[in-house]
C-alpha positions in Angstrom: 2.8 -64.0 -39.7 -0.1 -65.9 -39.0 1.9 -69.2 -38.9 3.5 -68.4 -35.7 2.8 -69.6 -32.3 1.5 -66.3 -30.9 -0.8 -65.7 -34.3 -2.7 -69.3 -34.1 -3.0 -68.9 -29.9 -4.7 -65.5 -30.4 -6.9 -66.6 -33.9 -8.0 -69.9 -32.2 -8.9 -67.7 -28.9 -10.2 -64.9 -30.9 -13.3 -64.1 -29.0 -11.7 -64.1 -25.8 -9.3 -62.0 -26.4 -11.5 -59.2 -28.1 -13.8 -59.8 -25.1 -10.7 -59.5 -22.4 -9.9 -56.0 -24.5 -13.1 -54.5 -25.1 -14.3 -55.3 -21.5 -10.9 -53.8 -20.0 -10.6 -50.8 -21.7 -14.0 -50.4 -21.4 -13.8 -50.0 -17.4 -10.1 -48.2 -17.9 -11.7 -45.4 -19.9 -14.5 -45.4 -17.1 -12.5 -44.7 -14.7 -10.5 -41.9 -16.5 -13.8 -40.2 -17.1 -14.6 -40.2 -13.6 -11.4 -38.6 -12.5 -10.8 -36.3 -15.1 -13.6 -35.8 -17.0 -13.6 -32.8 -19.8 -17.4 -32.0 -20.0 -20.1 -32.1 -17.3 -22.6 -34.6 -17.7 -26.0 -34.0 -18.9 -27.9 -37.0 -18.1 -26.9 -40.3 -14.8 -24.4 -42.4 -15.5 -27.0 -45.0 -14.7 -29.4 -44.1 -17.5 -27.0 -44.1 -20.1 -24.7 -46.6 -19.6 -27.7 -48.7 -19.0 -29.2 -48.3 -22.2 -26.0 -47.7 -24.3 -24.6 -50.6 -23.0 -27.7 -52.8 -23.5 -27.6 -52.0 -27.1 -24.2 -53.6 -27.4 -25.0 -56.8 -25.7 -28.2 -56.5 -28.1 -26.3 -56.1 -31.0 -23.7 -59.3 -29.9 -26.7 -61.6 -29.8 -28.9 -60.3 -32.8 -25.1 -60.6 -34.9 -24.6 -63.6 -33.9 -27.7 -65.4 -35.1 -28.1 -63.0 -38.5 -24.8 -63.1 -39.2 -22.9 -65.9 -37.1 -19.5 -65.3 -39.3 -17.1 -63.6 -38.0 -14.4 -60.8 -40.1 -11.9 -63.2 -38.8 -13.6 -65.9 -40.5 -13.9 -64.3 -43.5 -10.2 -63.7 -43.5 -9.5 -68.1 -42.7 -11.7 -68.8 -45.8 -10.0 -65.7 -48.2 -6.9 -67.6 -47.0 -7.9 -71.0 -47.5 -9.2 -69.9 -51.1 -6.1 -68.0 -52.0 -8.9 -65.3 -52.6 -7.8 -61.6 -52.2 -4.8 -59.2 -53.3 -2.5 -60.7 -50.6 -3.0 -63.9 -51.3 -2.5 -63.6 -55.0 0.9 -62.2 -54.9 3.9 -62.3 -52.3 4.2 -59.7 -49.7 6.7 -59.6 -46.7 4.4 -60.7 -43.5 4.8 -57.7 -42.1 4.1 -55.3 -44.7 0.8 -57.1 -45.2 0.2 -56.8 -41.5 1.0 -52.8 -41.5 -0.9 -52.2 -45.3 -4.1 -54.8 -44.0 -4.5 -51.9 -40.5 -3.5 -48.8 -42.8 -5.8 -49.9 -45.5 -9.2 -50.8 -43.3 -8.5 -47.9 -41.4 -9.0 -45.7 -44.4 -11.6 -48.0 -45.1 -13.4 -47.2 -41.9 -13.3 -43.5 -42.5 -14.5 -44.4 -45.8 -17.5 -45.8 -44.9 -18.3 -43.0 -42.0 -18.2 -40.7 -43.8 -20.6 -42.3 -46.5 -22.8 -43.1 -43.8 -23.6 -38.8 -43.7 -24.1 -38.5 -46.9 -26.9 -41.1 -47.8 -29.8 -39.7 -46.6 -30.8 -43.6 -45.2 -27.3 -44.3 -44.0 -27.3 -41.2 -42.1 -31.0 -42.5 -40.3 -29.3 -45.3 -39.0 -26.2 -43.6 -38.0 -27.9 -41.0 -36.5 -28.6 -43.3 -33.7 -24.8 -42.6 -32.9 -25.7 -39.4 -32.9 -28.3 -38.2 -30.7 -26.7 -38.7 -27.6 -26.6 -35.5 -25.8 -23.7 -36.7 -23.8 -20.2 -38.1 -25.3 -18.6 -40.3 -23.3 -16.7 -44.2 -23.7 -20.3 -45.9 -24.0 -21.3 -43.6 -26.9 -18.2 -44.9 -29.2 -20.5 -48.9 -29.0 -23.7 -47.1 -29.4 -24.5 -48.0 -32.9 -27.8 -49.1 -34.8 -28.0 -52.7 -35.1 -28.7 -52.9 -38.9 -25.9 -50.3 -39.3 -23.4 -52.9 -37.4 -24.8 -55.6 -40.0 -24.1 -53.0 -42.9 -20.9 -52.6 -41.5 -19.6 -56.0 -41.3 -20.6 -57.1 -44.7 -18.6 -53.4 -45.9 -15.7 -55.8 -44.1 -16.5 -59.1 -45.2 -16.1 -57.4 -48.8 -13.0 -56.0 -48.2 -11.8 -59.1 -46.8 -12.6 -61.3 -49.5 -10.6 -58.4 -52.0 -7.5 -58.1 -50.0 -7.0 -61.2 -48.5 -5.3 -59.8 -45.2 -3.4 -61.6 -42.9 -5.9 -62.9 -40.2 -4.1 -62.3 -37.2 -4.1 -58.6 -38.9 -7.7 -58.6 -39.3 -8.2 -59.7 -35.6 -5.8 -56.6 -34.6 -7.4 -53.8 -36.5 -10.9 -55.2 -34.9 -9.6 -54.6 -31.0 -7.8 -51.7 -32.2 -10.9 -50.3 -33.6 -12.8 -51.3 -31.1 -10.4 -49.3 -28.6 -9.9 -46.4 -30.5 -13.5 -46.1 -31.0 -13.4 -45.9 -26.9 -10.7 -43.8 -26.2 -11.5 -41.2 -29.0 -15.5 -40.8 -27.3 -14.0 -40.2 -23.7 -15.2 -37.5 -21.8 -11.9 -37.4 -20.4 -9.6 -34.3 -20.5 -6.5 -34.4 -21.5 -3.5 -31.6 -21.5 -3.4 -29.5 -24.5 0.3 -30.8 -25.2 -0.5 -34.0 -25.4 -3.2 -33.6 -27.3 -1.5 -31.8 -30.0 1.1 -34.9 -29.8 -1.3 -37.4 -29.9 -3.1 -36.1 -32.7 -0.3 -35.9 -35.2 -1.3 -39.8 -35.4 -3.9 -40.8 -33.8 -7.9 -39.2 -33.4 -7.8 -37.7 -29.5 -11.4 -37.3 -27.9 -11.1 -33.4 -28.3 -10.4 -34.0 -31.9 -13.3 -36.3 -32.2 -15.7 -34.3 -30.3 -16.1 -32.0 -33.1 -17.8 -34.1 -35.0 -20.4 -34.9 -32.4 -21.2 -31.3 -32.6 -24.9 -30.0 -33.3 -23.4 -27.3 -35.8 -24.1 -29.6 -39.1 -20.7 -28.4 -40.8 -18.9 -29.4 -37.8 -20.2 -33.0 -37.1 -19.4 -33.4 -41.2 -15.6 -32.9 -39.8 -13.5 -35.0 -38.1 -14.6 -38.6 -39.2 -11.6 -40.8 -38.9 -11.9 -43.6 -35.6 -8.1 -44.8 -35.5 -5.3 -42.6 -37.8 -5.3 -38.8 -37.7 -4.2 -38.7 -41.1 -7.6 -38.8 -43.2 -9.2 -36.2 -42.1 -6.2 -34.1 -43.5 -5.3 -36.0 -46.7 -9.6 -35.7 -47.4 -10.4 -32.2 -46.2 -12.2 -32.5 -43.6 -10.3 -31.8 -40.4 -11.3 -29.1 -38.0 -8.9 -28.8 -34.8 -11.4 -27.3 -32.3 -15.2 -26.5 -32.1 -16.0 -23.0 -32.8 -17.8 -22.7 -29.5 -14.9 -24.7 -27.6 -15.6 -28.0 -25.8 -17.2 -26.7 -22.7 -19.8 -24.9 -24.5 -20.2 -26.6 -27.9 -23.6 -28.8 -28.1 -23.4 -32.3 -28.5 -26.0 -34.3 -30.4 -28.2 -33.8 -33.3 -30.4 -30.9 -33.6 -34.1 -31.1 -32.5 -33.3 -34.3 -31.1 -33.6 -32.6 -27.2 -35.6 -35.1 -25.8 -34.2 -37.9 -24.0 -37.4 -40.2 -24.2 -36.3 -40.1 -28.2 -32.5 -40.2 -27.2 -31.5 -42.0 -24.6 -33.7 -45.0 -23.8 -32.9 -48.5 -25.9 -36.4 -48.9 -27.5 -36.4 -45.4 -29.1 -32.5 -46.2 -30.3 -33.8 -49.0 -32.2 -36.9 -47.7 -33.5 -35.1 -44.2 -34.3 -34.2 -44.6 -37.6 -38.0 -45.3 -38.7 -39.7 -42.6 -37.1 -40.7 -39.2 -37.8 -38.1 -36.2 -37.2 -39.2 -35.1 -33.5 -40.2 -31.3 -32.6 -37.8 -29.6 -30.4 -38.4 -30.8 -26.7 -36.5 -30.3 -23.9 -35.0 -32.9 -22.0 -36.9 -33.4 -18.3 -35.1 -32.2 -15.0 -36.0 -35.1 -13.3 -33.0 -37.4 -15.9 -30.4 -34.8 -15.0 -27.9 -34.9 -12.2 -24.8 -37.6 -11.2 
């Protein structure tokens, strides 16, 4: 598959592509969220795009001088090594294509759901977390040593598989929109939810686990696929206090100054756990 016309166009202009996507969606989702949004907001658009926003551009540049390899790279030198299960034996193109997405996507869940249960993990996800408000911005939000964690999780798998590369370049803009559409403050009709969700993670679905009720936000972890969270045990279809009046956020964590500003994001996962506060009238509003 990756021998094609199409597959060597979209490898050799890999990060335009994922840009063109991310950056697209990104704006799509926006603007579903201001037409139909599910939940009012807590905190300005302006104050959290902002700062969740910044954190991703923060990220990109930090990444790319730590780390300056790319998954896709990975996958060219797994290739070029004959490293990797794929690589090693003959599989149909296309199987490989379908088993690489399948197979990182359970990977993904994997590694969520590990990143709750280590006590240091969790500080570092937890940065994910503490936003008070879920919308498209808070499926980028992410720690920046926790994006480093999670690329060499990749690079791993990667170099054990040996995936297809064009695959490997899919699953990341898939991921990457999923992780988008599935944090949307948008509402969608019951029906389709139900629909949706026999395959794929739907924000109402996902908003359970972004729940202040600790066994709820250890629910729901799959980004992509539907399917894990049944197969592991650890689906729950709706929040027990239903969307519009469920909390969202981490408990004690009520102060945006500790929550919602980029400088606290980064330092968050070193500092002490915050009394309860509550969050200042004059950040609320449109």
């Amino acid at each position: 598959m990756d021998s094609t016309p199409l597959s060597q166009w979209l490898i050799d202009h890999e990060p335009m592509v994922r840009s063109v996507c991310f950056f697209s969606i990104l704006i799509i989702m926006m603007l579903w969220e201001a037409l139909s949004p599910k939940r009012p907001r807590k905190y300005t658009r302006l104050l959290r795009w902002s700062q969740n926003i910044a954190l991703v551009f923060l990220n990109s540049f930090i990444i790319r001088l730590v780390l300056p390899l790319a998954t896709i790279s990975v996958a060219l030198y797994a290739q070029q090594h004959n490293f990797g299960l794929f690589n090693k034996f003959e599989f149909h193109p296309v199987f490989a294509f379908i088993l690489t997405i399948i197979l990182f996507d359970m990977a993904i869940y994997w590694q969520h759901r590990i990143f709750h249960m280590v006590p240091w993990l969790w500080s570092l996800h937890k940065v994910h977390h503490v936003d008070q408000d879920i919308d498209v911005t808070t499926g980028s939000r992410f720690h920046t040593i926790e994006i480093l964690i999670s690329l060499l999780i990749k690079f791993s798998l990667v170099l054990v598989l040996g995936p297809p590369v064009v695959a490997i370049m899919v699953f990341e803009i898939i991921l990457n929109a999923t992780a988008m559409f599935n944090h949307a403050n948008v509402a969608l009709p019951s029906k389709l939810d139900r629909l949706l969700r026999v395959l794929l993670v739907t924000p109402d679905m996902h908003r359970v686990h972004h729940s202040t009720i600790l066994d709820e936000s250890n629910r729901n972890f799959g980004f992509n696929l539907s399917c894990w969270d049944r197969i592991f045990n650890s689906y729950q279809a709706q929040p027990s206090k239903g969307h519009l009046g469920m909390d969202i956020g981490v408990k004690d964590y009520t102060d945006p100054r500790t929550t919602q500003y980029l400088p606290a994001m980064l330092w968050l996962p070193f500092a002490k756990k915050p009394s309860s506060l509550r969050a200042q009238d004059v950040t609320k509003g449109n």
